[in-house]
KOLKOLMI-750119 format. One line per field, with one value per residue (C-alpha): z, y, x; residue number from 1; residue in three letters. Coordinates in Angstrom, 3 decimals, always signed. Layout:
N
pz	(Z ...)
py	(Y ...)
px	(X ...)
i	(NUM ...)
aa	(ALA ...)
//
This chain:
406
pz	(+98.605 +94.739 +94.546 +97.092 +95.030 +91.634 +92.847 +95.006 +93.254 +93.610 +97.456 +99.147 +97.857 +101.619 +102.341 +99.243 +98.790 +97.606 +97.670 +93.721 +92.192 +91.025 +89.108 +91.426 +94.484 +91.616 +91.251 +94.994 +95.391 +92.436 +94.082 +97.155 +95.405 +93.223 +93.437 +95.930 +95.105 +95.113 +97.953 +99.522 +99.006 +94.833 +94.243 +96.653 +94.805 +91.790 +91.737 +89.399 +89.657 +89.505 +89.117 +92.391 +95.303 +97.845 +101.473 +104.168 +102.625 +99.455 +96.008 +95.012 +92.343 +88.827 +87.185 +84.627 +87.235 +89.152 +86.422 +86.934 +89.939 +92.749 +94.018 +97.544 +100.200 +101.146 +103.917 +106.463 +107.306 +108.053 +110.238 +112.366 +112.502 +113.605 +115.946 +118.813 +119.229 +123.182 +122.515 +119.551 +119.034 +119.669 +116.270 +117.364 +119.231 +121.968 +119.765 +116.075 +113.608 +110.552 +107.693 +105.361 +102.633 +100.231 +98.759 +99.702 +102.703 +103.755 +102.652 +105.003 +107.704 +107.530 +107.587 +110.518 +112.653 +112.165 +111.382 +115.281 +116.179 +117.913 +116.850 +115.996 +114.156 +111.185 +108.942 +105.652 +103.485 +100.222 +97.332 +94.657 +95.111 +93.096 +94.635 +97.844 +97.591 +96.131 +99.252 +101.797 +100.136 +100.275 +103.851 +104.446 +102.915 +104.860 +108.299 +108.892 +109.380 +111.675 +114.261 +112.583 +113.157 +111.871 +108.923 +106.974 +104.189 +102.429 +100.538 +103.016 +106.259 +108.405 +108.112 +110.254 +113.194 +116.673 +115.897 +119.134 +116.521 +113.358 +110.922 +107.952 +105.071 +102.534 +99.971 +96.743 +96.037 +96.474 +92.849 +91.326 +92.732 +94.384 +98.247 +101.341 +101.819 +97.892 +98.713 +101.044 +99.356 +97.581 +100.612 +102.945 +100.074 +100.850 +104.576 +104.920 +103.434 +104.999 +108.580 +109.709 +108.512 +110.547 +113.427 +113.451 +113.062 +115.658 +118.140 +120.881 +118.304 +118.325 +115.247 +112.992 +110.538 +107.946 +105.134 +104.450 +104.764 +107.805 +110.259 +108.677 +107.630 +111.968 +112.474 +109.829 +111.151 +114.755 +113.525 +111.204 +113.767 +116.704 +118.926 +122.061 +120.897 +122.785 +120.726 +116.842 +116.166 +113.419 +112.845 +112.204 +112.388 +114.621 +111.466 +110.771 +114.644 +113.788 +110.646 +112.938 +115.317 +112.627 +111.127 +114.098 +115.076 +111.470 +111.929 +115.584 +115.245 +117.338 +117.675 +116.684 +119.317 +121.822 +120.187 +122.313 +120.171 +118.335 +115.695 +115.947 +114.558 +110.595 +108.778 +106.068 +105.473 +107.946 +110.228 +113.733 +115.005 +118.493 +118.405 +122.214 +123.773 +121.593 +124.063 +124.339 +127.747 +129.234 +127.750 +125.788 +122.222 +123.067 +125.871 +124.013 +120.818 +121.557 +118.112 +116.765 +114.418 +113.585 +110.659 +112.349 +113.337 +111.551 +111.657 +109.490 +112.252 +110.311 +107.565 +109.090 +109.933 +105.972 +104.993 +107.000 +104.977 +101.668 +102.821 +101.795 +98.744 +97.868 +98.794 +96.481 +93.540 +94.031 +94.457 +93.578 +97.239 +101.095 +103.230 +104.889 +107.661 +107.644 +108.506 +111.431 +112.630 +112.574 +114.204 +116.946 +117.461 +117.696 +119.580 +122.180 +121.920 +122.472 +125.046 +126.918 +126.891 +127.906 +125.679 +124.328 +120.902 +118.561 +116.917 +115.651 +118.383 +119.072 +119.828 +120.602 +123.738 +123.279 +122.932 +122.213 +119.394 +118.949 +116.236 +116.466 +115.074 +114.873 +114.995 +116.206 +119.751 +122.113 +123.799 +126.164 +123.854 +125.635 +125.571 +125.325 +122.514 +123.440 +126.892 +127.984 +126.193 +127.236 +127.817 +126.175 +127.564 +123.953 +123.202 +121.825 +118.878 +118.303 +119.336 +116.842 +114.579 +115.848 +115.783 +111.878 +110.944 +112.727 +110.755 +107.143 +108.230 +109.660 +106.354 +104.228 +106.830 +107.302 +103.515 +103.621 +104.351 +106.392)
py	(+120.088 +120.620 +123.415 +124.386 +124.130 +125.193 +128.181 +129.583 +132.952 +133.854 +132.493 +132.754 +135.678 +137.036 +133.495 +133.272 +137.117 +136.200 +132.857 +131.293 +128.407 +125.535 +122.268 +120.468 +121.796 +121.026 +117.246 +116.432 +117.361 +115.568 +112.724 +113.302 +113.067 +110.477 +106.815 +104.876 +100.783 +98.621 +96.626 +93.091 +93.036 +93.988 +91.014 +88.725 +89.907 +90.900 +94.697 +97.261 +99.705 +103.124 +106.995 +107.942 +106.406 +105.487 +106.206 +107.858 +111.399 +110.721 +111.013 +112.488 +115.224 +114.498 +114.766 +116.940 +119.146 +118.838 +120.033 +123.573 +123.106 +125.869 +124.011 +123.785 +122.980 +124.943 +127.463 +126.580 +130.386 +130.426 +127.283 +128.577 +131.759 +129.886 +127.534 +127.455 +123.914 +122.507 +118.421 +116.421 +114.875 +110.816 +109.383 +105.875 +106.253 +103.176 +101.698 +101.707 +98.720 +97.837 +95.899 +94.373 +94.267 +97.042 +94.425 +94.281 +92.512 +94.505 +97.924 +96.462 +95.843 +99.557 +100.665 +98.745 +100.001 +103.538 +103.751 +102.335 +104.063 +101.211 +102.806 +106.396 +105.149 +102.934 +101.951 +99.931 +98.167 +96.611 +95.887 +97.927 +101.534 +103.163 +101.064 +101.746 +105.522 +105.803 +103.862 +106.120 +109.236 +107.983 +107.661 +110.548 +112.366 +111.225 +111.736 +114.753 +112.852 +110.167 +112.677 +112.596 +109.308 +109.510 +107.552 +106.263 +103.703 +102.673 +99.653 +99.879 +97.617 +100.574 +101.919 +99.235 +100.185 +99.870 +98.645 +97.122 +94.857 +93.565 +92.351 +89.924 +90.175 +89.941 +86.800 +84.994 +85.785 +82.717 +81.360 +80.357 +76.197 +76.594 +75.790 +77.952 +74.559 +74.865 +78.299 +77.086 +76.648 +80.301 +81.908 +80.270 +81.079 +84.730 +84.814 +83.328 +86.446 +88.975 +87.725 +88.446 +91.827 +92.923 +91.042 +93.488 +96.431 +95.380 +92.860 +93.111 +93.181 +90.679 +89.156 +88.464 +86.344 +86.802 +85.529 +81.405 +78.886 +80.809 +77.992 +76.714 +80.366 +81.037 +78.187 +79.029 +83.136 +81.285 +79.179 +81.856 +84.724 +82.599 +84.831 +83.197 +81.016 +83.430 +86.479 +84.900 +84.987 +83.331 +84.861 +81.600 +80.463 +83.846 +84.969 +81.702 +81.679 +85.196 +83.958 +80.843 +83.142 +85.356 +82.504 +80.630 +84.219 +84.861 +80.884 +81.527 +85.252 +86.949 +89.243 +87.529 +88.916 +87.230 +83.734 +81.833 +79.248 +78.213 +77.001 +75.309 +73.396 +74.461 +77.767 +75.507 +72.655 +70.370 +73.269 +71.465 +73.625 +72.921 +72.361 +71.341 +73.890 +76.480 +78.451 +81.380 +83.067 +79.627 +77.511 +74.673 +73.982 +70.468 +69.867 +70.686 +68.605 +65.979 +65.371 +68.805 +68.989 +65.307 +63.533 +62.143 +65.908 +65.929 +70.137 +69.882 +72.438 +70.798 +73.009 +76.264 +74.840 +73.919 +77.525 +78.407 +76.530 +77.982 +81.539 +83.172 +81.020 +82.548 +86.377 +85.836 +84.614 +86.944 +90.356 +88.751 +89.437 +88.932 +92.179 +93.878 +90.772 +89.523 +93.284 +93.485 +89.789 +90.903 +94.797 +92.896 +90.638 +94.187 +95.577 +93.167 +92.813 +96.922 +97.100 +94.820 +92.953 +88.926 +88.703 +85.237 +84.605 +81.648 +81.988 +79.711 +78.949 +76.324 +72.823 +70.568 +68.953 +69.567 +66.786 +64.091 +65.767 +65.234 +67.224 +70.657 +73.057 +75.814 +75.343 +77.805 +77.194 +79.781 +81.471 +84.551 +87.898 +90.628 +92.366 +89.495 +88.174 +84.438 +84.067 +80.956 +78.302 +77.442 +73.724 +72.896 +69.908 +68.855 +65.383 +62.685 +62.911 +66.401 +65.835 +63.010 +65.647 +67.991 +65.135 +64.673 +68.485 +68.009 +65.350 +67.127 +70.361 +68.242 +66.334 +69.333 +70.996 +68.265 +68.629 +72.161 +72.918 +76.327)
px	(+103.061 +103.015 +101.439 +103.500 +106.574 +105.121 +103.900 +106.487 +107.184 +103.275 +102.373 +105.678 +107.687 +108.507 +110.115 +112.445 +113.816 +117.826 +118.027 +119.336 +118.336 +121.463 +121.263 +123.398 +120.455 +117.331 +119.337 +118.553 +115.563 +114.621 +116.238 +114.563 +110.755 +111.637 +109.296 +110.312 +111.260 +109.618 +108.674 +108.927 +105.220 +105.527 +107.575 +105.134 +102.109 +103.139 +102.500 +103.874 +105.998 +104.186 +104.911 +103.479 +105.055 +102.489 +103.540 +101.716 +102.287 +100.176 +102.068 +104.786 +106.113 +105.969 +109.393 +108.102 +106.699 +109.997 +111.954 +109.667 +109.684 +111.580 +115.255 +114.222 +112.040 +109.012 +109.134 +106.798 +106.523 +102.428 +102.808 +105.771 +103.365 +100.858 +102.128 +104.540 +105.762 +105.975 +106.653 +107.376 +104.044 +103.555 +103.894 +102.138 +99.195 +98.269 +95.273 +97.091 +95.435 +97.457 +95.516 +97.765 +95.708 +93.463 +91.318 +87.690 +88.099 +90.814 +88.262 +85.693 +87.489 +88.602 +85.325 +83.950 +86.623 +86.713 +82.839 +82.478 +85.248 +86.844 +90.524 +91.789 +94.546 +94.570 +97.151 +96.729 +99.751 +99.467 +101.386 +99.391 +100.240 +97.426 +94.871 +96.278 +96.936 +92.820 +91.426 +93.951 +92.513 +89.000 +89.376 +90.992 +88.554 +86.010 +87.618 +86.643 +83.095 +84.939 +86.403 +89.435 +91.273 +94.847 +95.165 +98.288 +99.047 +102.067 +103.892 +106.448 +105.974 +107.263 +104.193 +102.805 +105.086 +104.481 +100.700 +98.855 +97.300 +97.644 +95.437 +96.272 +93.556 +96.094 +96.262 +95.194 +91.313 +89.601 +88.126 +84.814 +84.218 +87.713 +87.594 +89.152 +91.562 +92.314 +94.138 +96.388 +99.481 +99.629 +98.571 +101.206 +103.921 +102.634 +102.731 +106.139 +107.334 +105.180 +105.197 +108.539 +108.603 +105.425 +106.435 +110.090 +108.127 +105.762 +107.357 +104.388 +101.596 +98.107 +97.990 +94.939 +94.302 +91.729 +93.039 +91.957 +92.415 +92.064 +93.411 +96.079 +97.349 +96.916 +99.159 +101.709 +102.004 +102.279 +105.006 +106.842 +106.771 +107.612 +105.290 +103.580 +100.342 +98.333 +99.059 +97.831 +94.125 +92.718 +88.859 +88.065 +83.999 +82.994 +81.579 +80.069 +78.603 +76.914 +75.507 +73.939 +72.484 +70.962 +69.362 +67.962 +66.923 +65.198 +62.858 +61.910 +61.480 +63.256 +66.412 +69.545 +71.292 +69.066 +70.317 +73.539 +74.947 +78.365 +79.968 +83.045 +85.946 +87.249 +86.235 +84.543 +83.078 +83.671 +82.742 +80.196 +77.130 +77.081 +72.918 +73.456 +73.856 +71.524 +69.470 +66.898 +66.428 +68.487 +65.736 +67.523 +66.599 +67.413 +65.102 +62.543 +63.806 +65.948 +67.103 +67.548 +69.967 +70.461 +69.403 +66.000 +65.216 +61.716 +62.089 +64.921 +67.216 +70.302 +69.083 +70.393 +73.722 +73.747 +72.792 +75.935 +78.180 +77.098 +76.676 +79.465 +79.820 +76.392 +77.281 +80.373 +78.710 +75.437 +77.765 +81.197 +82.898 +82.579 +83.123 +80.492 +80.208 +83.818 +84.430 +82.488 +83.289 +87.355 +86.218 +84.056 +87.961 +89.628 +87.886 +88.020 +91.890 +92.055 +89.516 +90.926 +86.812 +87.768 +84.644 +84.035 +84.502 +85.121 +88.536 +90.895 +93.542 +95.865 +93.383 +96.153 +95.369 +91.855 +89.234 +91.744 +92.874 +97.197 +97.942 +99.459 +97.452 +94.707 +90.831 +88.258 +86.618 +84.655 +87.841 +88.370 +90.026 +91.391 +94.847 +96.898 +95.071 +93.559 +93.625 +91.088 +89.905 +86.153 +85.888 +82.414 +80.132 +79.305 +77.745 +79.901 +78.348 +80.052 +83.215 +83.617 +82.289 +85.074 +88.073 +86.893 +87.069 +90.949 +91.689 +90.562 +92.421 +95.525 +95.306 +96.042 +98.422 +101.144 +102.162 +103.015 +106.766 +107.231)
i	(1 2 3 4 5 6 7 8 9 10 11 12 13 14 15 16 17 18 19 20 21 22 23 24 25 26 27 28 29 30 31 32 33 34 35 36 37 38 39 40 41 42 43 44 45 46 47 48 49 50 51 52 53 54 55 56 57 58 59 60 61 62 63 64 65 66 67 68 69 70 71 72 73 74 75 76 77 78 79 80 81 82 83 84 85 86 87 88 89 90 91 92 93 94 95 96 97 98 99 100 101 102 103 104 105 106 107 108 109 110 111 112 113 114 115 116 117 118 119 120 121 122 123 124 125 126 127 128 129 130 131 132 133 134 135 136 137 138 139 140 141 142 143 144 145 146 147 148 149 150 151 152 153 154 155 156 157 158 159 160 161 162 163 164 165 166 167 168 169 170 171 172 173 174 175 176 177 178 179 180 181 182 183 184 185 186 187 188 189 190 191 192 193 194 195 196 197 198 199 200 201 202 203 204 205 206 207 208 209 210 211 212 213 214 215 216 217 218 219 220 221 222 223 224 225 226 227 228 229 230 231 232 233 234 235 236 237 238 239 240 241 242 243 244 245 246 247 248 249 250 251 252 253 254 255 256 257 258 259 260 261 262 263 264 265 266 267 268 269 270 271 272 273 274 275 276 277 278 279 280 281 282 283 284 285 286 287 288 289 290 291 292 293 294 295 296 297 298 299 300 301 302 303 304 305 306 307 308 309 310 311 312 313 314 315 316 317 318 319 320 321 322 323 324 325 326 327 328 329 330 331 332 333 334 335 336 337 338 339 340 341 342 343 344 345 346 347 348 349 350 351 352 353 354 355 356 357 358 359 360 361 362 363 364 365 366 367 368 369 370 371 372 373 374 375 376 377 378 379 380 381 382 383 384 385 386 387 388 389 390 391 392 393 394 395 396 397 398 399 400 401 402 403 404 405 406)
aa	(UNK UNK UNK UNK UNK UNK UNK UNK UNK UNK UNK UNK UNK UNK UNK UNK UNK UNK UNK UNK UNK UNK UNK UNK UNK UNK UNK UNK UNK UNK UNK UNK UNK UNK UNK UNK UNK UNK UNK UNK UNK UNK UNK UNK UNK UNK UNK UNK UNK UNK UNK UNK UNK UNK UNK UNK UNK UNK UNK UNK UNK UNK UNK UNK UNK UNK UNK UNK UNK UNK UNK UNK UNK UNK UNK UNK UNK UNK UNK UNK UNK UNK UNK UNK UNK UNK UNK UNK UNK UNK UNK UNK UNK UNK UNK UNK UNK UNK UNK UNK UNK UNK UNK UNK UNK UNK UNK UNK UNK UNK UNK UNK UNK UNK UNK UNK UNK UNK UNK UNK UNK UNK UNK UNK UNK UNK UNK UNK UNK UNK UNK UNK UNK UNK UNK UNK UNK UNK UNK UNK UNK UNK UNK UNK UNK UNK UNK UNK UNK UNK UNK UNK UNK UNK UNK UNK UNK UNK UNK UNK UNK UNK UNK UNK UNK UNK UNK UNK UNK UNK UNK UNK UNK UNK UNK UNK UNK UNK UNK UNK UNK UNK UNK UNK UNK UNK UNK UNK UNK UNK UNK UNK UNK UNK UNK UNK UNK UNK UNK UNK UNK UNK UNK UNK UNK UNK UNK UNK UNK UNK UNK UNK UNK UNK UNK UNK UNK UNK UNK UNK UNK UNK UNK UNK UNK UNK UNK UNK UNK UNK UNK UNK UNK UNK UNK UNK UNK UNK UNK UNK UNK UNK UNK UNK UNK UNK UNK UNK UNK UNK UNK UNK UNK UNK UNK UNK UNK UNK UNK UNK UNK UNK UNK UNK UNK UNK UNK UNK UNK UNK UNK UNK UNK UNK UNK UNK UNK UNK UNK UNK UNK UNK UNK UNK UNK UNK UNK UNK UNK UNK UNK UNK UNK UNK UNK UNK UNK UNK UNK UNK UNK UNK UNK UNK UNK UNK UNK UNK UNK UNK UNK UNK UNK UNK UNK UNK UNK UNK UNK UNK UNK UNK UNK UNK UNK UNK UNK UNK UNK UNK UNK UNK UNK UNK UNK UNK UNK UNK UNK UNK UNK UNK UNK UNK UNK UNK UNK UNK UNK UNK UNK UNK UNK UNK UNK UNK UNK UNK UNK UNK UNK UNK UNK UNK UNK UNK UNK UNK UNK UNK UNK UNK UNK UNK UNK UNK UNK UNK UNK UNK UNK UNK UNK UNK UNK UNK UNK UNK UNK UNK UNK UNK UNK UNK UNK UNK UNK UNK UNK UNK UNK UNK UNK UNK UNK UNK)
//
């Protein structure tokens, strides 16, 4: 578009034969490029303005360059040559994905989905707009390699409009010793803000949550956007469940996807491997070692579930971030909300009710996802020994939860 208004007099001459240039004309269109405001989201996170508005279009004309610049519009002379339009075209296609979010989470989560190809239309919001406007170009870019998914991003919720789902990745960055549960409070200032918003823009939306304390931040959009339970998803431990498998896979030796097992209860911690019902083929880990996973286990099994708790701890400090697997965890979620799978995954839903626990709030358990977000709850024969486990991780989530105001 700026070259296409620079260089009018040399490209277009056919299109502008007697038309005069005015101040008053050159005033609006200046007005008309100019940066846009900032955003809720500048004043949330504490962006900047900048001289290039990001939006969906890209960036805008330079005021130097608009003061050169030719006082109106371009002529879209070769496209009305070219084409011959029938229909408006649909603006929001059935399987649009906003992430709210550019970080490296947010980046990775892009990449999973269009890489698979589990949507053809992606947008991404954040509050930076030169971060923002890089990673939209990147993409775009690179779609021509994807076949082509549409692919917009802007500061603006409105770009998030009419999305089938939604997907929160958007928050504090979690610092060196500091714990998911330690984020809480900045991250639930942040989504008070930002949930309303996307929910107006996209009133029949799934919601994700990425973000952590990822249960507590489920229960707060759930609360704040006063959707039906079913419809917020917290990613909760399904990462943590596919670093299990890959592990148990990794000491017996054999594909991880041939592992069934879960984790349950908090995304941290206090997080419960549910060592009873681990299986190969239908053969029962347990039947062949009663006490795997408890302290007596003279194998050490407990080890793994350990390993699980400090992984991402470890990727962070080895290469300073988490996003390759949290990407595909939250595109494995999506895809199942789109596709309509009833796949079972462990997300963080609402456990009230659930093994004696009272208290209202979100934990992650092995549920159905299709297009109505969470729509069973698998009721798991666990031993008593893990659903004590299970009431505990309530209680230190629960403990943290009842002191935040929403």
């Amino acid at each position: 578009m700026v070259l296409s208004l620079v260089l009018w007099t040399r490209r277009w001459p056919h299109c502008i034969k007697g038309m005069k240039v005015s101040s008053k004309k050159i005033c609006q269109i200046a007005r008309q490029f100019s940066t846009h405001p900032p955003s809720i989201l500048t004043d949330i996170f504490g962006g900047h303005r900048s001289n290039c508005a990001s939006t969906r279009i890209g960036k805008t004309l330079p005021r130097s360059d608009l003061q050169r610049a030719v006082s109106f519009a371009p002529q879209p002379c070769l496209r009305e040559e070219l084409l011959c339009k029938v229909a408006e075209p649909v603006r929001d296609g059935m399987n649009k994905v906003t992430v709210v979010g550019s970080g490296m989470v947010g980046v990775g989560i892009v990449n999973a989905l269009l890489f698979q190809k589990i949507t053809s239309h992606v947008a991404i919001v954040d509050a930076f707009p030169k971060k923002l406007e890089g990673e939209g170009m990147d993409f775009g870019h690179g779609s021509v390699f994807m076949d082509a998914p549409r692919i917009e991003y802007g500061t603006d919720f409105c770009v998030s409009s009419n999305s089938k789902v939604v997907i929160l990745a958007a928050g504090a960055r979690q610092k060196k010793g500091e714990t998911r549960l330690d984020l809480v409070q900045r991250n639930a200032d942040i989504f008070k803000n930002i949930i309303p918003p996307l929910a107006e823009y996209s009133p029949n939306a799934v919601f994700i949550i990425v973000a952590n304390p990822v249960d507590i931040l489920a229960w707060i959009t759930w609360k704040v956007s006063g959707f039906p339970v079913n419809r917020i998803i917290g990613s909760g431990t399904h990462l943590d469940t596919a670093r299990f498998r890959y592990l148990i896979g990794e000491r017996i030796g054999v594909s991880c996807k041939s592992v069934e097992g879960y984790i349950i209860g908090e995304h941290g911690d206090s997080q419960v491997p549910l060592w009873s019902g681990v299986n190969i083929a239908g053969i029962q880990f347990r039947d062949i070692l009663p006490n795997i996973g408890l302290e007596t286990d003279e194998e050490n099994w407990n080890e793994i579930a350990k390993e699980v708790v400090r992984a991402g701890p470890t990727v962070r400090c080895l290469k300073g971030y988490t996003n390759i697997a949290v990407g595909l965890s939250v595109a494995d979620i999506t895809e199942a909300v789109l596709r309509n799978c009833q796949c079972i995954k462990t997300v963080s839903t609402l456990i009230q009710g659930h093994y004696d626990i009272c208290h209202e709030m979100f934990l992650s358990l092995p549920c159905t996802v299709g297009e109505n977000g969470v729509t069973q709850v698998v009721r798991m024969r666990m031993t008593e020994y893990e659903k004590k486990l299970l009431q505990n991780s309530a209680e230190i989530v629960y403990g943290i939860q009842k002191d935040i105001n929403i």
